[in-house]
C-alpha positions in Angstrom: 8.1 -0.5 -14.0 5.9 -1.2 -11.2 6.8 -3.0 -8.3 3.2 -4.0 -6.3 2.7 -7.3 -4.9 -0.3 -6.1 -4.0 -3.3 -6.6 -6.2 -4.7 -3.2 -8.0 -7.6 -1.8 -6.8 -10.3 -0.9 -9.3 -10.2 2.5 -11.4 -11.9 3.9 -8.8 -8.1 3.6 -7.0 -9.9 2.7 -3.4 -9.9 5.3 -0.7 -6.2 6.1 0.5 -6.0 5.7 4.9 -2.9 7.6 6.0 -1.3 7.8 9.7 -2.3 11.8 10.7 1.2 11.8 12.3 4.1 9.6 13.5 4.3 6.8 15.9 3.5 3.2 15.9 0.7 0.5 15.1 -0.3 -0.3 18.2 -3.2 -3.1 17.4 -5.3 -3.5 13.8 -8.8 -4.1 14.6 -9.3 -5.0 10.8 -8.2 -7.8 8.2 -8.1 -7.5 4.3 -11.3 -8.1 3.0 -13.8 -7.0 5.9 -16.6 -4.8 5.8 -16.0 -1.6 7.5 -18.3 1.5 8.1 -17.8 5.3 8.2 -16.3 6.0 11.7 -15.5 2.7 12.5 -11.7 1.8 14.2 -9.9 0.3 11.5 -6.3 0.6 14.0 -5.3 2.0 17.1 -1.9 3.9 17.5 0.5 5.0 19.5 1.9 8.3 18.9 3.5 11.0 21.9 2.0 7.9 24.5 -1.1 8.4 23.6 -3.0 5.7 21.9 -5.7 7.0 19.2 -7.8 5.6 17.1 -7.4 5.9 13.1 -11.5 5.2 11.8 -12.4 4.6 8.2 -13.3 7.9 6.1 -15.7 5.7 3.8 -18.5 2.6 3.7 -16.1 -0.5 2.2 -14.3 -3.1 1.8 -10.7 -3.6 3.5 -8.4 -4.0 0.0 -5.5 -3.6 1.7 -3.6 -3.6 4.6 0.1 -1.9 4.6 1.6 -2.3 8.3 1.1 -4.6 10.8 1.4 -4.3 14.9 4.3 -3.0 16.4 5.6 -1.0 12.6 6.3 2.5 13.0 4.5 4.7 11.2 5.1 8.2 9.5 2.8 11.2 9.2 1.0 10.7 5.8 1.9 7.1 4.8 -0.6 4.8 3.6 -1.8 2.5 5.5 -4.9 0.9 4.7 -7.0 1.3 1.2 -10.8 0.6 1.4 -12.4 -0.4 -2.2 
């Protein structure tokens, strides 16, 4: 049974943007549906106060976004897929 709200991303399943470790959205610099580039800031976070920036792996499009500001974030969840 699936239980997404979330509309599917194609078969090519959208390239997966997980948190490197834990701490918290700081501020998104993105929206769902904008154009992003290799290397750009997609979010900045806070993690042992330090704030560092999480950049986009791939050339895309923002399909989704799966925390907002101020949500705490663990090591290796998803957190933004780009189509």
């Amino acid at each position: 049974q699936i239980k997404s709200s979330k509309p599917k991303t194609s078969s090519k399943g959208g390239e997966k943007v997980t948190a490197p470790m834990p701490g918290s959205v700081f501020k998104m610099l993105v929206a769902e549906g904008d154009e992003v580039k290799k290397g750009q800031t997609l979010l900045v976070f806070e993690a042992m106060k330090m704030e560092n920036d999480l950049t986009s792996p791939v050339d895309g499009k923002v399909a989704a976004i799966n925390v907002a500001e101020g949500d705490a974030i663990a090591a290796g969840q998803e957190l933004i897929i780009i189509g």
